[in-house]
C-alpha positions as CSV (number, residue, x, y, z in Angstrom):
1,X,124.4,94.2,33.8
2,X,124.7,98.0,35.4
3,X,125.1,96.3,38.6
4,X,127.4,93.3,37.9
5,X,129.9,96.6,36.2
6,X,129.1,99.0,39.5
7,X,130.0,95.6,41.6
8,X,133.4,95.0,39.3
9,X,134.4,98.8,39.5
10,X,133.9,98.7,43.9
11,X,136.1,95.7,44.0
12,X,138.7,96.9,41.4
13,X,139.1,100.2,43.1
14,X,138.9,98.4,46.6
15,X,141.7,96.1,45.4
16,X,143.8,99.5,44.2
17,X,143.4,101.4,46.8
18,X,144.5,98.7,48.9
19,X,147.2,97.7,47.2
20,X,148.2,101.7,47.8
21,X,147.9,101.4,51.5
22,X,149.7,98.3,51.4
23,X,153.0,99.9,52.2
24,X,151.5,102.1,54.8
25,X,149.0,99.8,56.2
26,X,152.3,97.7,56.8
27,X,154.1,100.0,59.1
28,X,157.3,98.1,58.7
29,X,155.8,94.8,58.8
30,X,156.5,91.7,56.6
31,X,153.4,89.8,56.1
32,X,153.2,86.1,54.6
33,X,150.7,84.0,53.1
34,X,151.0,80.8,55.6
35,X,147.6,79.4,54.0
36,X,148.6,79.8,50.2
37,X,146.6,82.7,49.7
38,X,146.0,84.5,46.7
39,X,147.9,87.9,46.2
40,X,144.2,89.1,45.7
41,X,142.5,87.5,48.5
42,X,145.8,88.7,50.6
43,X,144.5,92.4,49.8
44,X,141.4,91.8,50.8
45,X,142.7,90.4,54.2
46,X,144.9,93.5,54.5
47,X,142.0,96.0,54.2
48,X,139.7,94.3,56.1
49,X,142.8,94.0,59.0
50,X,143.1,98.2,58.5
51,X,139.3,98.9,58.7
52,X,138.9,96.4,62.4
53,X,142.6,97.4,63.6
54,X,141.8,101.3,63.0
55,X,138.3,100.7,64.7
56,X,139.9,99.1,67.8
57,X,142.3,101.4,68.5
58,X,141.2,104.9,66.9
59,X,144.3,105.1,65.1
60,X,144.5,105.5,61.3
61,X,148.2,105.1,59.6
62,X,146.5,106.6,56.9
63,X,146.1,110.1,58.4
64,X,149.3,111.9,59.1
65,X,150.2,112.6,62.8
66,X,147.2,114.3,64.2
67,X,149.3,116.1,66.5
68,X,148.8,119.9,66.3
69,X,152.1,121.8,65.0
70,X,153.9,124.1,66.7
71,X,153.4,127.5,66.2
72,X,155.6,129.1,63.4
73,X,158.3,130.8,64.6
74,X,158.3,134.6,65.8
75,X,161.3,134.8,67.5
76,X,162.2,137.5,64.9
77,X,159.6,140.2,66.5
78,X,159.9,138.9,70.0
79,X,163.8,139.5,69.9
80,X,163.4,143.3,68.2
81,X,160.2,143.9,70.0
82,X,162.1,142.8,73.3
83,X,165.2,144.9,72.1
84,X,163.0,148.3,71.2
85,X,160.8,147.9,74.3
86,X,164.3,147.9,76.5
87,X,165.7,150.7,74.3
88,X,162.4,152.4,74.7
89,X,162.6,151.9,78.6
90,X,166.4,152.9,78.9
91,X,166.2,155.7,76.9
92,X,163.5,157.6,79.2
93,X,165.3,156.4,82.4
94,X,168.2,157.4,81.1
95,X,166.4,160.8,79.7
96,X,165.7,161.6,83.2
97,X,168.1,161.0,84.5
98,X,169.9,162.7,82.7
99,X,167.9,165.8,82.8
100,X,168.5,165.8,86.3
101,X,172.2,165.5,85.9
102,X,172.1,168.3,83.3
103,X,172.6,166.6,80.3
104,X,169.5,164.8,79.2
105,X,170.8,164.0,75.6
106,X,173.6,162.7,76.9
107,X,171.5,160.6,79.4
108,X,169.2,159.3,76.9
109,X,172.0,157.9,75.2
110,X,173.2,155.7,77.2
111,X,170.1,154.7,78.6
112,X,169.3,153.3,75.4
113,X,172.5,151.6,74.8
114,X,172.1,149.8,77.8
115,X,168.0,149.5,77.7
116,X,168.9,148.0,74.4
117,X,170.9,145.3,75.5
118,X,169.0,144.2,78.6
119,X,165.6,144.2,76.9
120,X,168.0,142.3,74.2
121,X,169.1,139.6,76.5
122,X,165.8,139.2,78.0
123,X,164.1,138.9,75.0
124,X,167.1,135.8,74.0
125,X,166.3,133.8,77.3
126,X,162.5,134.1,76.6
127,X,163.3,133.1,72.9
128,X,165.3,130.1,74.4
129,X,162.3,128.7,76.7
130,X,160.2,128.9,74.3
131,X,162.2,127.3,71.9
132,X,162.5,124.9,74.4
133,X,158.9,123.8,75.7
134,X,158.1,123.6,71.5
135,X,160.6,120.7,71.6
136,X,159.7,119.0,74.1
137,X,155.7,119.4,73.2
138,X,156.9,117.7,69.8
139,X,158.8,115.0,71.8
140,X,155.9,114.3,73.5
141,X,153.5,114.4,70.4
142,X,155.9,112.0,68.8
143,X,155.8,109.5,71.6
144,X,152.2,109.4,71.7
145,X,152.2,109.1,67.9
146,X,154.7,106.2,67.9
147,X,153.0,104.8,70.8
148,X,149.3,105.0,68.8
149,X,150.7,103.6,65.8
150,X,152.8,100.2,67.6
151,X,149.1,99.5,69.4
152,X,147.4,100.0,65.7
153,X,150.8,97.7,64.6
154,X,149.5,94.9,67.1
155,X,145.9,95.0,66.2
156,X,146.9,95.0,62.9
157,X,148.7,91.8,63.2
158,X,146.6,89.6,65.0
159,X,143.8,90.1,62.7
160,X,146.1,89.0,60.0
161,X,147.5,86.2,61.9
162,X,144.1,85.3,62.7
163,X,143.3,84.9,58.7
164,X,146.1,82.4,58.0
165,X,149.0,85.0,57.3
166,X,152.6,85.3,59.2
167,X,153.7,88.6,59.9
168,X,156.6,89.6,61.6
């Protein structure tokens, strides 16, 4: 009696849980009893289709992408740090050369005026690029995700197709 309730409870949450994944098992795809089957036997199909078509291609639509993410952004202390660093840098240039000029403080100044802004614009450009590889290293994570999930699509499919069921 333990067992026949243990079985019941397996196929009950099996049938759930399916019915869960439905939607994203589906991916999009509008699947048909051609055969007259049942709307339980049809889950059934479904998550036997998802457990072979994940096994043949290693992909699971269950698991979000499983592309790493980009790094969060620190384009905030790259930009100062840039800016600082050029300041830094102008400001002794300028220091000595202004202290061979005679006016070191005056020197300084405007060494770090303009060590500011190139270390400033340097630090943009380098913000940019890296902006800029990040974009496309998610356009290429995105393709490969897209391109997983269509093979997983197909698998999925013909398994379905092969137990009596349209899908288009």
């Amino acid at each position: 009696m333990k067992r026949m309730k243990r079985i019941m409870y397996v196929w009950i949450l099996l049938l759930v849980t399916a019915g869960f994944m439905g939607s994203a098992l589906a991916q999009g795809l509008i699947i048909y009893p051609a055969k007259g089957q049942s709307q339980e036997q049809m889950e059934k199909d479904k998550f036997e289709c998802y457990s072979w078509a994940k096994q043949q291609t290693g992909f699971d639509p269950m698991i979000a992408s499983n592309a790493p993410q980009p790094p969060p952004d620190q384009s905030q202390g790259s930009v100062a740090g840039g800016a600082v660093k050029g300041a830094a840098g102008g400001a002794l240039l300028g220091a000595g050369v202004g202290a061979i000029a005679g006016n070191a403080g005056k020197g300084a100044a405007i060494g770090a005026v303009s060590g500011g802004a190139f270390g400033g614009l340097r630090s943009h450009r380098q913000k940019k690029e890296m902006e800029k590889a990040q974009q496309q290293q998610a356009s290429q994570q995105a393709t490969q995700y897209n391109q997983r999930q269509s093979e997983y699509n197909r698998a999925y499919s013909a398994c379905l197709e092969a137990k009596g069921y349209t899908v288009k």
